[in-house]
Backbone as numpy.savetxt, mean C-alpha at the origin, in Angstrom:
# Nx Ny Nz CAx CAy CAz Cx Cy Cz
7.47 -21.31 -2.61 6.51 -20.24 -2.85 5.51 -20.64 -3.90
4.81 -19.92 -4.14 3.28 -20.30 -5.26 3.94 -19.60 -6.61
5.36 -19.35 -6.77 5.12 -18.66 -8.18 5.36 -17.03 -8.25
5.14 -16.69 -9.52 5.05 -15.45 -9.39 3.62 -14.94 -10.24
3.16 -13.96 -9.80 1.65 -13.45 -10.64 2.18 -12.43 -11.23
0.97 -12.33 -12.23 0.58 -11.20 -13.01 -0.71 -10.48 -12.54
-1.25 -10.99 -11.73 -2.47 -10.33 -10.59 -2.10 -10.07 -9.39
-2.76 -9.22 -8.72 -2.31 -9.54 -7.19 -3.53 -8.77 -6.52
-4.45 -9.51 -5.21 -5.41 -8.73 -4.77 -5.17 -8.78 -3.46
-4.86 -7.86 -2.15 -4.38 -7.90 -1.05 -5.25 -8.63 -0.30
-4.86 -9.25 0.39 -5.83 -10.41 1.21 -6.18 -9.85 2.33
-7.48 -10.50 2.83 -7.89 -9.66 3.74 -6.99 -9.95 4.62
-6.66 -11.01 5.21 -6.51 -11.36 6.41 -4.79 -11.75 6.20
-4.08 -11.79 7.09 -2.69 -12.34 7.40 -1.46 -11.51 7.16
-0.18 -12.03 7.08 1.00 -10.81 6.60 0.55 -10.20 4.89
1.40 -9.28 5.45 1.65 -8.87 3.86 2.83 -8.05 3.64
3.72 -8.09 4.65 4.84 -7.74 4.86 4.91 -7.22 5.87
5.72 -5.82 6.02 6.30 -5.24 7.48 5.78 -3.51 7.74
5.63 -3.19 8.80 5.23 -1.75 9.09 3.71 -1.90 9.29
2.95 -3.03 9.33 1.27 -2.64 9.12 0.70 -3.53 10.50
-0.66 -3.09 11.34 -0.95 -3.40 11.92 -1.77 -4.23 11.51
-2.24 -4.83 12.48 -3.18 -6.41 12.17 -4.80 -5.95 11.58
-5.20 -6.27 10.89 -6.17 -6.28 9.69 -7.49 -6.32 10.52
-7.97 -4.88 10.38 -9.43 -4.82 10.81 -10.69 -4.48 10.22
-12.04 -4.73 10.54 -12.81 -4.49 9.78 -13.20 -3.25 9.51
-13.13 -3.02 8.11 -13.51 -1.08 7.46 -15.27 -1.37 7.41
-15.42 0.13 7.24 -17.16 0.34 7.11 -17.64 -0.16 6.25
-16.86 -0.20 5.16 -17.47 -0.80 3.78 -17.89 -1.97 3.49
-17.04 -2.92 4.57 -17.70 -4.19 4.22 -16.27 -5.12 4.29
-15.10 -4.58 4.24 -13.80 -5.13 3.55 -13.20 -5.40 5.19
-11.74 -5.22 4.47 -10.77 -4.79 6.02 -9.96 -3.73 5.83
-9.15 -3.35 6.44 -7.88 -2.37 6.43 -6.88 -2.78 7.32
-5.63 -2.05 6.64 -4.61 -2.21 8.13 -4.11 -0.91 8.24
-3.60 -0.12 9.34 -2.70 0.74 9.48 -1.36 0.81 9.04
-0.88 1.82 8.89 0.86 1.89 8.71 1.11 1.73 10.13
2.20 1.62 10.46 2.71 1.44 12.38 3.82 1.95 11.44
4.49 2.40 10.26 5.72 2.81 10.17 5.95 4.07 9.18
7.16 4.69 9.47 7.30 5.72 8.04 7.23 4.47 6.78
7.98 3.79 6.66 8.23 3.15 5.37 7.41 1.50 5.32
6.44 1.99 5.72 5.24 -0.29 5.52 5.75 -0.48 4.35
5.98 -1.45 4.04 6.26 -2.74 2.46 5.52 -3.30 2.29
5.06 -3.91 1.25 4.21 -4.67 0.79 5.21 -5.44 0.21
4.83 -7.12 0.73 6.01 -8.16 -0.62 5.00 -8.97 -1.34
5.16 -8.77 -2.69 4.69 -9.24 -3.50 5.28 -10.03 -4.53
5.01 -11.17 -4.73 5.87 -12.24 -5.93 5.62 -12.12 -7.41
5.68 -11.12 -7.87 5.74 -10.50 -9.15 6.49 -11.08 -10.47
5.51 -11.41 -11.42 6.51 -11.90 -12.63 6.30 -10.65 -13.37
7.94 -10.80 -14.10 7.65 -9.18 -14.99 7.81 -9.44 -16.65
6.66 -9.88 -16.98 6.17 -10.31 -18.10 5.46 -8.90 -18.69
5.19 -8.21 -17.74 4.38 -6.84 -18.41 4.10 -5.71 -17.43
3.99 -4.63 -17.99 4.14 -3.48 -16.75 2.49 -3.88 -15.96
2.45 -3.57 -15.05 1.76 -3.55 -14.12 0.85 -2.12 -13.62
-0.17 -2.33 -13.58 -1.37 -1.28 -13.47 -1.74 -1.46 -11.70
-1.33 -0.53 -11.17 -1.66 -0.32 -9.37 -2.69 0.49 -9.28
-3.84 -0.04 -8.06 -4.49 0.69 -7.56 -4.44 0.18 -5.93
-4.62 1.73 -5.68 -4.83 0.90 -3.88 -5.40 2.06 -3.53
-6.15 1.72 -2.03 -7.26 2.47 -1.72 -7.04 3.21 0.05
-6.88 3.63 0.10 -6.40 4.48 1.44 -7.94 4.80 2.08
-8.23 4.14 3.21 -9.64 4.27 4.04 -9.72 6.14 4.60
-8.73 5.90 5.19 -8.86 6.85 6.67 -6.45 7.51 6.74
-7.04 8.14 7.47 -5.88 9.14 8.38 -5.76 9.72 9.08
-5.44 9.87 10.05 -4.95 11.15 11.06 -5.07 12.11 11.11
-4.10 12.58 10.19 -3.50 13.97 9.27 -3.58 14.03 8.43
-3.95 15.11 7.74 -3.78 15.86 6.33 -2.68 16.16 5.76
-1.27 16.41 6.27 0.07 16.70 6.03 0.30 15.18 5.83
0.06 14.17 6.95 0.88 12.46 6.68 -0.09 12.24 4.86
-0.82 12.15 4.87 -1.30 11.26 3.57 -1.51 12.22 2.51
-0.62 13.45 2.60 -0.39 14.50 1.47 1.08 13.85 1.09
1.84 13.55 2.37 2.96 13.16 2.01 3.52 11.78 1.35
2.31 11.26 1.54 2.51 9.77 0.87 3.01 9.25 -0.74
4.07 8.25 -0.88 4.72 8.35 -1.88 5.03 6.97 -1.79
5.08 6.49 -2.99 5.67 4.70 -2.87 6.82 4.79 -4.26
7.82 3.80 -3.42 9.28 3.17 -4.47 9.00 1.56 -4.62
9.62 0.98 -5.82 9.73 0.07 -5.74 11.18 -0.10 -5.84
11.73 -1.45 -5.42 13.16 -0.94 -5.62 13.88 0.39 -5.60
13.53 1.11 -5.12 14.32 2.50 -4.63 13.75 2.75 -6.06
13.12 2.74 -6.55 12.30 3.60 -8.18 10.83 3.75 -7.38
11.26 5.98 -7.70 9.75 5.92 -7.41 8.49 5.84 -8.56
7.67 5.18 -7.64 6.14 5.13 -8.64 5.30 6.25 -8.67
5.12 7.04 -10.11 4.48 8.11 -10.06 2.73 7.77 -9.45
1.98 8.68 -8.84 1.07 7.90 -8.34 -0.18 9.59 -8.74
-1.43 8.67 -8.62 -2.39 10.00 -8.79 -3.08 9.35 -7.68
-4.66 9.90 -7.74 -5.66 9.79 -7.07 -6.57 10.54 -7.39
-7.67 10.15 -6.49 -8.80 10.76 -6.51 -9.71 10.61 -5.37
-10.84 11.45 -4.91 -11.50 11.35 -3.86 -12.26 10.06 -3.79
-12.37 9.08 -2.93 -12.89 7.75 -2.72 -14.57 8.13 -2.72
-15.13 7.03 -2.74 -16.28 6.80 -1.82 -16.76 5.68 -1.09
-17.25 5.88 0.08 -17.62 7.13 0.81 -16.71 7.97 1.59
-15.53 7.75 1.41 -14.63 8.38 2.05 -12.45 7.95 1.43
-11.84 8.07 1.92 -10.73 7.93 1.68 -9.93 8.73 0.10
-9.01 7.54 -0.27 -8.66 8.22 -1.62 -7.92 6.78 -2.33
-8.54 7.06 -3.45 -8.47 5.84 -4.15 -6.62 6.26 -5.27
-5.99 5.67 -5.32 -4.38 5.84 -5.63 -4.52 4.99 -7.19
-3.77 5.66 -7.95 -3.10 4.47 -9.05 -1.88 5.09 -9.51
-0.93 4.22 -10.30 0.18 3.88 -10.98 0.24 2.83 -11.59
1.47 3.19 -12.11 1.89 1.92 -13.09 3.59 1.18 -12.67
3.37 0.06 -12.42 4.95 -0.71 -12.02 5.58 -1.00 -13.01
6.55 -0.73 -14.01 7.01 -0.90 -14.87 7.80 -2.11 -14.92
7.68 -3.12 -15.93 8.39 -4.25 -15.68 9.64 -3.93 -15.35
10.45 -3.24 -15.61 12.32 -3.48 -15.98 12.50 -3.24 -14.20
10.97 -2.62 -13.61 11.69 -1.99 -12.13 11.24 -3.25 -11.47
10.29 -4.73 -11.85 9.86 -5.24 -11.16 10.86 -6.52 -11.41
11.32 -6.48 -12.72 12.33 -7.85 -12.89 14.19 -7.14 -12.19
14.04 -5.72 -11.76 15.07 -5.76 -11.47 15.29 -5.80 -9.62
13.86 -6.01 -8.82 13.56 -5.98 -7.73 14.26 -6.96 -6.76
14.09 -8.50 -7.64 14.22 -9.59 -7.10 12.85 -10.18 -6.58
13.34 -11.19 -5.54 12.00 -11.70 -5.01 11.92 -12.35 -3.51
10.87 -11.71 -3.01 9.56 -10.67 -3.63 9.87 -9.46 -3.92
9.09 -8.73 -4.63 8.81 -7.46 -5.24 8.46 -6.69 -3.96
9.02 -5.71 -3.53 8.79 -4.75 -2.35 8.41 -3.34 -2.86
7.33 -3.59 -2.29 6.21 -2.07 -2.68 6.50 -1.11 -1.22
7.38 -0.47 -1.64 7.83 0.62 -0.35 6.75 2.16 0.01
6.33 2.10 1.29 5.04 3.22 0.69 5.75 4.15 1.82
6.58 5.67 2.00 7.07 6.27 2.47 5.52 7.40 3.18
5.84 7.60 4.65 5.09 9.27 4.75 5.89 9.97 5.57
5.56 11.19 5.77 6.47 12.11 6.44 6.69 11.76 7.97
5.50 11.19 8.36 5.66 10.85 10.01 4.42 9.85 10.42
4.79 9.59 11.17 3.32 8.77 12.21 2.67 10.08 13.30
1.30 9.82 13.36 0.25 10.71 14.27 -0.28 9.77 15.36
0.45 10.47 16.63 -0.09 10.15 18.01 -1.78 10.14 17.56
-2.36 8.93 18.23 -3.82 8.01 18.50 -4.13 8.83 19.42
-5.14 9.90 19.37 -5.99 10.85 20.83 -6.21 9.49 21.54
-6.66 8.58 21.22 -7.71 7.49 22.16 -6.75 6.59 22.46
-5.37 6.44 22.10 -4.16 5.24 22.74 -3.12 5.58 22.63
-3.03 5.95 23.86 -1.56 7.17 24.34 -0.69 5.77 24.35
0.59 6.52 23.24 1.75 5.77 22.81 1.18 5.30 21.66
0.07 5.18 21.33 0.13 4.58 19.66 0.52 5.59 18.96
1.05 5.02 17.39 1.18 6.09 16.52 0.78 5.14 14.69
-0.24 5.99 14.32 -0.24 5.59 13.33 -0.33 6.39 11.96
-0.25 5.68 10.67 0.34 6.60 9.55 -1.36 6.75 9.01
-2.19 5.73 7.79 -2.97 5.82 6.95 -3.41 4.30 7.02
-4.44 4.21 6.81 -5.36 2.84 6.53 -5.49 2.32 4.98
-4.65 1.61 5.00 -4.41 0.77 3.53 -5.87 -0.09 3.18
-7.26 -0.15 2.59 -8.06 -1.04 3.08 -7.93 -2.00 1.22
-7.32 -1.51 0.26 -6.77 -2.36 -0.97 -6.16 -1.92 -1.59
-5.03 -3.28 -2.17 -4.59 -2.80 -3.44 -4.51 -3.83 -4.59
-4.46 -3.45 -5.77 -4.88 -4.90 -6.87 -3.46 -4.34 -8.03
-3.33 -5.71 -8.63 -2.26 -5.09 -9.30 -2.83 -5.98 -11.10
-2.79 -5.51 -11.73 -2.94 -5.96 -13.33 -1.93 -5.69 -13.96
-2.06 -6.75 -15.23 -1.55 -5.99 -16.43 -2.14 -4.87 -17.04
-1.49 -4.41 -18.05 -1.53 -3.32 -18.61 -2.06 -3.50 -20.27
């Protein structure tokens, strides 16, 4: 592996763990991926040298009930989370990862992001998707 960071900026393109659909282009200029699951992960190789400052940016949704319900654990510890209205659209998220929850994770560091359900696609009968992840960055504190 490359190590562990004290940064982390979601890449546009490739895995980034499990539950997310393949990485498409957002309006803004960036990409996004979908949830395809109640519980997508993010694995991240985390050194826990210092608590950690989260932001991540939610494009788009379905539903109003799925991305009311949205909530992330790390290690089964949940991360208190706020927000605020994005622009031009979505909702921009932060928290804080506390080292003791990130050195007690292992490795990688699994960013667990829970919602109440997936929303049938009007336009692709049998899809189901949760919220559009289009970033997340992680700092020190």
């Amino acid at each position: 592996g490359r190590g562990s960071a004290t940064s982390f900026d979601l890449p546009y393109t490739g895995e980034i763990g499990r539950g997310w659909g393949d990485s498409e282009p957002d309006v803004g200029g960036g990409t996004l991926r979908w949830s395809v699951s109640v519980t997508p992960v993010i694995n991240i190789s985390l050194a826990s040298a210092s608590d950690l400052a989260l932001e991540f940016r939610v494009a788009e949704w379905l539903a109003p009930d799925v991305i009311d319900s949205l909530t992330l654990t790390v290690n089964d510890t949940a991360i208190p989370l706020t927000y605020e209205a994005g622009r031009p659209k979505g909702r921009v998220y932060r928290g804080v990862l506390p080292r003791d929850v990130i050195a007690r994770s292992g490795a990688p560091t699994q960013l667990m992001y829970h919602v109440s359900r997936l929303t049938p696609v009007p336009t692709a009968p049998g899809e189901q998707l949760g919220f559009a992840l289009s970033s997340l960055r992680l700092r020190p504190r």
